[in-house]
Short mmCIF file of the C-alpha atoms (twelve columns), coordinates in Angstrom:
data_MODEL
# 
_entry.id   MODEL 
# 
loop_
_atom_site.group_PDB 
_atom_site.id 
_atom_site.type_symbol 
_atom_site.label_atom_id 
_atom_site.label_alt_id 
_atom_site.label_comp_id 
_atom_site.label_asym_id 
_atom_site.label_seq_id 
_atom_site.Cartn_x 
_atom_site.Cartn_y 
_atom_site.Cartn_z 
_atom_site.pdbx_PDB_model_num 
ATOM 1   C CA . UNK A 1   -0.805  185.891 142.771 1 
ATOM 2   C CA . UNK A 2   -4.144  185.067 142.726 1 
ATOM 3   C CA . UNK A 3   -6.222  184.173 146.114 1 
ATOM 4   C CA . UNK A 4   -7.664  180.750 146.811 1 
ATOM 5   C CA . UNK A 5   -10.957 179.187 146.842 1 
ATOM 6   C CA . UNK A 6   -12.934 180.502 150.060 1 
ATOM 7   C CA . UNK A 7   -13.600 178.415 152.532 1 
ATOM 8   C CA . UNK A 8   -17.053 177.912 151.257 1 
ATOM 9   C CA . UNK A 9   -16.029 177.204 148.223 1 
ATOM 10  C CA . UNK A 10  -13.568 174.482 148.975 1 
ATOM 11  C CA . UNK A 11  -16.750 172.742 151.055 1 
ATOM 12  C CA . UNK A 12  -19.194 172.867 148.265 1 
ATOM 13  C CA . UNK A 13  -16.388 171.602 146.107 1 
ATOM 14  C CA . UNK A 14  -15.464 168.895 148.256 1 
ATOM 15  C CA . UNK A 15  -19.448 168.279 149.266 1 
ATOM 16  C CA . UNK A 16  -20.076 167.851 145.350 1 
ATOM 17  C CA . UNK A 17  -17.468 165.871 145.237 1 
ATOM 18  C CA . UNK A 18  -18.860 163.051 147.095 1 
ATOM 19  C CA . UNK A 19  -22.352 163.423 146.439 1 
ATOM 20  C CA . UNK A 20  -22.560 163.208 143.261 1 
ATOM 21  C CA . UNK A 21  -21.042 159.759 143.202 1 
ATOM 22  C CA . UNK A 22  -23.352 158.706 145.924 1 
ATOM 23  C CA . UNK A 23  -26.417 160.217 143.809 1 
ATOM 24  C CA . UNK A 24  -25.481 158.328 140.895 1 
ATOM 25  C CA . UNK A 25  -24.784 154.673 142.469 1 
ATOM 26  C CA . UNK A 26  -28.737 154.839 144.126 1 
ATOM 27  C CA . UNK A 27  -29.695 155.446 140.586 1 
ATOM 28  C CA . UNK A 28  -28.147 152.784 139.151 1 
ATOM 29  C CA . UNK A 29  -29.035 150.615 141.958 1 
ATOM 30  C CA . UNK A 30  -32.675 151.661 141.583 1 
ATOM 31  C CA . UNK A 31  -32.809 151.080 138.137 1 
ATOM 32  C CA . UNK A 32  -31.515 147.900 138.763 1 
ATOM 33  C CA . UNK A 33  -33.865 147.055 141.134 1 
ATOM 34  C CA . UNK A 34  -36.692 147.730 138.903 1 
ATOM 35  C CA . UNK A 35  -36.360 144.896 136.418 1 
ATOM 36  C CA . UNK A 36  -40.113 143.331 136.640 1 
ATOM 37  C CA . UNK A 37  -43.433 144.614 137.191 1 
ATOM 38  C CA . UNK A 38  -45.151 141.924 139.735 1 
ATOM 39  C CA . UNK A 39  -43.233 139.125 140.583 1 
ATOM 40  C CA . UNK A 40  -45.896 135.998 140.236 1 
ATOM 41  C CA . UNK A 41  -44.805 133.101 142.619 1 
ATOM 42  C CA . UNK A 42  -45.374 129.765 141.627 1 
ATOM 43  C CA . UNK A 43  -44.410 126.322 143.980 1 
ATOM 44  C CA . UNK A 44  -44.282 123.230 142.500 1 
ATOM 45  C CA . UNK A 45  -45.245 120.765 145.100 1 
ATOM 46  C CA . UNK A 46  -46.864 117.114 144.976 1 
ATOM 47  C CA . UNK A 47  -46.289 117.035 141.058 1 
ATOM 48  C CA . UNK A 48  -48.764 120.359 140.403 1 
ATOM 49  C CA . UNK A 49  -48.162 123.700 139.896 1 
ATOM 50  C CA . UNK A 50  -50.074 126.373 142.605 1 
ATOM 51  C CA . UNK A 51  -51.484 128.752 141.274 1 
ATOM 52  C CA . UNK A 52  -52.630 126.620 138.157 1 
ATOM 53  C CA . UNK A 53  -53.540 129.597 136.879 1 
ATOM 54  C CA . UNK A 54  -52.200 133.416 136.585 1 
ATOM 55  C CA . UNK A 55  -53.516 136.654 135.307 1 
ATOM 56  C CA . UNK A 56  -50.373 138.274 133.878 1 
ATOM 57  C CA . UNK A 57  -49.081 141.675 132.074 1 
ATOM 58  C CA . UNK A 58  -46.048 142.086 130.033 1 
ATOM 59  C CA . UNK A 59  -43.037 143.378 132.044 1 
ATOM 60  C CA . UNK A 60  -44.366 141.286 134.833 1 
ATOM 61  C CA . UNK A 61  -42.001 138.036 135.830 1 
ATOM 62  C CA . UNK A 62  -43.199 134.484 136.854 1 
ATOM 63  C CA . UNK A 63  -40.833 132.760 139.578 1 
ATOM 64  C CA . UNK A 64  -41.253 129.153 139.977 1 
ATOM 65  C CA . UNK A 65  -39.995 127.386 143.051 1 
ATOM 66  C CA . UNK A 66  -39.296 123.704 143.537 1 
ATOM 67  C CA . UNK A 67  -40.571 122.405 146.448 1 
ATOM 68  C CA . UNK A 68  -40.318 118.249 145.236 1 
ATOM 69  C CA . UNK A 69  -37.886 116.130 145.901 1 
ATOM 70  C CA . UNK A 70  -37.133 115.331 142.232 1 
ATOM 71  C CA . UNK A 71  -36.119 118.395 139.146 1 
ATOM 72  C CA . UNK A 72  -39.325 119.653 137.489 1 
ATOM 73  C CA . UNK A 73  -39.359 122.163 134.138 1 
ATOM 74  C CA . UNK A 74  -41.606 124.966 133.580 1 
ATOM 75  C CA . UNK A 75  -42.004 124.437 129.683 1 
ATOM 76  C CA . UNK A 76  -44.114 126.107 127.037 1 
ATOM 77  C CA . UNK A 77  -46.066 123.859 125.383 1 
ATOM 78  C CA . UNK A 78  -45.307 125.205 121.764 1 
ATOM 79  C CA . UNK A 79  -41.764 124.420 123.013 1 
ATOM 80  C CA . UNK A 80  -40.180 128.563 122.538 1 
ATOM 81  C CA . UNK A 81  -39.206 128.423 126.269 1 
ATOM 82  C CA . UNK A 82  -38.082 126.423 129.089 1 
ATOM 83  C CA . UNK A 83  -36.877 127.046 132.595 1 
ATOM 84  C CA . UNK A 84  -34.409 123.957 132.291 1 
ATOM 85  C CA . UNK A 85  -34.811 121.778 135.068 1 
ATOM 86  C CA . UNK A 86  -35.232 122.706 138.342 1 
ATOM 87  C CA . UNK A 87  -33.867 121.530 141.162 1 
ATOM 88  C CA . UNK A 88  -35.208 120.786 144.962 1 
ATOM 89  C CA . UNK A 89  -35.345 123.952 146.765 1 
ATOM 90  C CA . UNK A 90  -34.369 126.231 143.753 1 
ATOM 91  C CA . UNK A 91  -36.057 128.338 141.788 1 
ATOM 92  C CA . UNK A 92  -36.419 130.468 138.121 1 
ATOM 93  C CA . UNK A 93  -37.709 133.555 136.886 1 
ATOM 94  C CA . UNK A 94  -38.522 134.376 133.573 1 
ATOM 95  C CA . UNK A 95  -40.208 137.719 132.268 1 
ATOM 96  C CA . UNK A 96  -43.252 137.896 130.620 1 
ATOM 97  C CA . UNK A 97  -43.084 138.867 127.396 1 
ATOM 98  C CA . UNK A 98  -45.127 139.862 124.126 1 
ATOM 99  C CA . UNK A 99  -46.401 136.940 122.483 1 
ATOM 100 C CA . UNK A 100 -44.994 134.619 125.029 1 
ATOM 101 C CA . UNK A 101 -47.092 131.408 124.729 1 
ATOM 102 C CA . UNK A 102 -48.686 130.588 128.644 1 
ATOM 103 C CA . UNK A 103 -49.599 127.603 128.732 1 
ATOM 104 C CA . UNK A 104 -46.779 125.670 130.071 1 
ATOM 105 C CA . UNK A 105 -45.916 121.884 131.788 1 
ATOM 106 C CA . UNK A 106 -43.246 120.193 133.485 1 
ATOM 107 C CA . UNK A 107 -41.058 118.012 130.534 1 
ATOM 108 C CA . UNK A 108 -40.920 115.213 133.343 1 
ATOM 109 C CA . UNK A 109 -44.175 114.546 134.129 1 
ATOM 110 C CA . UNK A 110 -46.885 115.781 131.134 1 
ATOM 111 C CA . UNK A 111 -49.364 115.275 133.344 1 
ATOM 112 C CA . UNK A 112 -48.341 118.289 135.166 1 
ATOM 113 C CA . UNK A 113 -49.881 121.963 133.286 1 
ATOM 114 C CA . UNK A 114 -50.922 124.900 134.131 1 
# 
């Protein structure tokens, strides 16, 4: 019959045991937390955009926020993206990608670009 694991070695099994799990879940949750570079805000308020404009790299994310009483959209003006509308007190993200067309205004009210 043979002898069992030491006492140490039970502990460094069981110690392995549950940190490896817990090493693995804060990488996943940091490489879920990394999903953008900068986050750029943007507030739409009193039918403009602030900042009009932005200095942006690719990775980066712009988040516009609704501060209006009525839906706005944050749409590319060659028409290959749209936030949809957005609603009072909500907001959207989208990532800045290559080729990504900048310019963008609000489908509602044309007068609105940045």
């Amino acid at each position: 019959m043979s002898p069992g694991p030491t006492r140490r070695e039970a502990m460094a099994a069981l110690l392995g045991a549950a940190i490896l799990p817990a090493l693995y879940t804060s990488r996943a949750a940091a490489k879920d937390a990394v999903i953008f570079g900068t986050i750029h805000e943007v507030a739409i308020h009193s039918f403009a955009f602030d900042p009009a404009e932005l200095t942006v790299a690719i990775g980066d994310a712009i988040r516009w926020s609704n501060a209006d009483l009525s839906p706005r959209t944050a749409s590319a003006e060659d028409g290959r993206w749209d936030t949809g509308p957005i609603e009072q007190s909500e907001s959207c993200t989208f990532e800045v990608t290559e080729g990504m067309a900048l310019s963008y205004q609000c489908l509602f009210h044309l007068q609105m670009r940045a």
